[in-house]
C-alpha positions, 0 to 999 in steps of 0.5 A, spaced: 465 483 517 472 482 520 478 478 516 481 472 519 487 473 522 489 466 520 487 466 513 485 473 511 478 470 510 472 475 510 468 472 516 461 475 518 460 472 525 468 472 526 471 468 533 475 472 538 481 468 541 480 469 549 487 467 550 492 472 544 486 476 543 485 475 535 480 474 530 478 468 527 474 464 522 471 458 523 476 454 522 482 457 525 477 458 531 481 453 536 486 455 539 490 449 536 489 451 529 492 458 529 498 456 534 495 460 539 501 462 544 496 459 549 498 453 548 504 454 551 502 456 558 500 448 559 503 445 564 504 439 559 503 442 552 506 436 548 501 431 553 495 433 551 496 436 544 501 431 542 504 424 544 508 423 538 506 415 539 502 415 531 508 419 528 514 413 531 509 408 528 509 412 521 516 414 521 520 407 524 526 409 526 525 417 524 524 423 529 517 425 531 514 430 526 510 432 534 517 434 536 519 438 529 512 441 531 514 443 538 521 446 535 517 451 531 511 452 535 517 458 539 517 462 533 511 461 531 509 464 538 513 470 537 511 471 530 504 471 534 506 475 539 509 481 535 503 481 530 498 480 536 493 484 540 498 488 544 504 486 540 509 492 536 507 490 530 500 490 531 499 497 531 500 497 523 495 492 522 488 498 519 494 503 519 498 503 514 495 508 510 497 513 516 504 509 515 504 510 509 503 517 510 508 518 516 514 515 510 512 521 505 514 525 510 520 522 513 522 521 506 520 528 504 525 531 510 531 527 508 530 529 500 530 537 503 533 537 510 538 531 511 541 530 505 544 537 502 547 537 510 551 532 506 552 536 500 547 532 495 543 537 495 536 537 491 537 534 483 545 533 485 546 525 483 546 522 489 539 526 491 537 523 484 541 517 484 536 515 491 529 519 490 528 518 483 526 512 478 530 515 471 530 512 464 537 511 465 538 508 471 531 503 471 537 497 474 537 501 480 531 498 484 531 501 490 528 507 486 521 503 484 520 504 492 523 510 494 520 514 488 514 512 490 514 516 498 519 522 495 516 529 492 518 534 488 516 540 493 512 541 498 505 542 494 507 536 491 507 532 497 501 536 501 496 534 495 498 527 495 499 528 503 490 530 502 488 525 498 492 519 502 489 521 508 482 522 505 481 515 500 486 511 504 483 510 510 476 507 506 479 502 501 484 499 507 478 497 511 475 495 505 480 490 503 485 490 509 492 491 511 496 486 507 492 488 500 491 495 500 499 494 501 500 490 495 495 495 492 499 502 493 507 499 493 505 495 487 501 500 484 505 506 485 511 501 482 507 499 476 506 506 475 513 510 475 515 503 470 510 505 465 512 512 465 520 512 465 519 506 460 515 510 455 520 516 457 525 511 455 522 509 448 520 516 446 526 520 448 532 516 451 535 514 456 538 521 458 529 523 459 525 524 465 524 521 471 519 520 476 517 521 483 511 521 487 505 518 490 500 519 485 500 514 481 499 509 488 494 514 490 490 513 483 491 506 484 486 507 490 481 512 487 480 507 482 478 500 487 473 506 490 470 508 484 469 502 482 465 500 488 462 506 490 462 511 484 457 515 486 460 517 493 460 524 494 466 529 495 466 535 497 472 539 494 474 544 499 469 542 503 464 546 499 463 543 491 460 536 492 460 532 487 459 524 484 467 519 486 466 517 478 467 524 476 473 527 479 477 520 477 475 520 470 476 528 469 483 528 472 483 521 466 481 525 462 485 531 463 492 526 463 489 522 456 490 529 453 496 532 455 499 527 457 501 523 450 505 526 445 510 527 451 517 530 449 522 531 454 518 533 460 513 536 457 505 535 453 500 539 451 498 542 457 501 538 461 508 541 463 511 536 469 506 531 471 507 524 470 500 523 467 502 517 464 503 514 471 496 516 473 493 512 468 498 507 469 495 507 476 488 508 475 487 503 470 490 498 476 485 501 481 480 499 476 481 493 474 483 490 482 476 494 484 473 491 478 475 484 482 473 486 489 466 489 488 462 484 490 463 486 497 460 492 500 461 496 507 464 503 503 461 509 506 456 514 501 460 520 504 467 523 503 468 530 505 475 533 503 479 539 506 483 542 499 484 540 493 487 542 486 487 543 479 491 537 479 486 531 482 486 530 488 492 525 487 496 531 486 501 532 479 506 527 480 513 530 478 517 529 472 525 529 474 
């Protein structure tokens, strides 16, 4: 099964373009109903394809609809040719669960190495002001992303780090690469929402932030559980144990400690962010839920760490 690179339809006998060297469905299949870049290498494009005679007899006195075709066909040429086989962004397309995985890293360096060079070393206001997502501050709206790629410290980064290299991968496949962005950027947003706003209503303005990927990494368990629960993974690659278990256990963990949260800190649950892994799995949940008629999900993970905290890792409560 392959997607459309047209429409995002899920194709079982897909078509590949032999001229830009993409995949197709049956109804893009023609090279003119995905504006191929091939077509440009006619020698008279606008005679064979379009004369533009229908379209002067249909708009006397107008310019031809064929002539604003051919104005936007360059564009969407290069559009075709940087998104294409070959193209600069065609690397990203299946990727962007490692991307995603590079940008911690990039974020992570510029929190703990770049950013004290400047004097605005870790907590100081201008390091909260760009990595966290604050109570306080919730109109600055670049944090809803940033937050999502910073971490709190090394064991933060690394757990997330494992669990995103492990589940990400098999849920992008599943659902390709624009959904699973829209899943992980929208889920890790959701996410560190519900948590800076419960933090907002129950201690002020003057509570908690939050940071950290687990609550986009939550969203992904969550699509997986649903369509494969019973996938076994290996803990420290030795503990097997069903997908279902592992994601509804660290849910229950953050449902007893997490509530009764008070100024950074719950039952047991010290400085994670529970109420953004909840948020995340529930939209993993539902999302999977709306998914699972599909199949093509492995029946084996095999994970090299873990921790105590999930394998999402405790996402940091600043």
């Amino acid at each position: 099964m392959a997607t459309c690179d047209e429409c995002d339809r899920h194709e079982n006998l897909p078509y590949q373009c032999r001229r830009c060297g993409n995949t197709f469905c049956t109804e893009h299949r023609l090279p003119e109903n995905h504006d191929c870049p091939g077509l440009n290498e006619w020698d008279e494009p606008a005679a064979v394809f379009d004369s533009g005679f229908d379209d002067s007899v249909n708009n006397p006195g107008g310019r031809s609809s064929g002539i604003l075709q051919r104005v936007g066909a360059p564009l969407s040429g290069i559009s075709r040719r940087l998104r294409g086989t070959g193209g600069p962004l065609s690397y990203f397309r299946g990727n962007l669960s490692y991307t995603f995985l590079g940008i911690m890293w990039i974020t992570f360096a510029l929190q703990f190495l770049v950013f004290p060079l400047f004097g605005a070393g870790f907590r100081s206001e201008i390091w909260q002001g760009a990595f966290v997502l604050s109570p306080g501050n919730i109109e600055f709206v670049w944090t809803w992303v940033t937050s999502i790629f910073a971490h709190g410290g090394f064991t933060h980064i690394a757990f997330n780090s494992i669990a995103l290299y492990f589940f990400g991968p098999v849920v992008e496949r599943y659902l390709d690469t624009r959904r699973f962005t829209a899943l992980f950027i929208g889920g890790g947003i959701i996410a560190g929402l519900a948590q800076v706003m419960s933090t907002l209503f129950t201690t002020g303005p003057t509570g908690a932030g939050v940071l950290g990927a687990s609550g986009a990494i939550m969203a992904v368990m969550g699509v997986l559980t649903v369509l494969n629960p019973n996938l076994t993974v290996r803990l420290y690659a030795i503990i097997p144990m069903p997908l279902w278990v592992l994601t509804f256990g660290f849910a229950g963990f953050s449902i007893v400690a997490g509530f009764g949260v008070s100024a950074g800190s719950g039952l047991a649950g010290g400085n994670v962010a529970h109420l953004a892994h909840l948020a995340g799995l529930v939209i993993g949940l539902a999302y999977g839920a709306h998914v699972k008629d599909r199949v093509g999900i492995p029946n084996q993970l095999q994970l090299g760490g873990g921790g105590g905290g999930g394998m999402g890792g405790p996402g940091r409560r600043f």
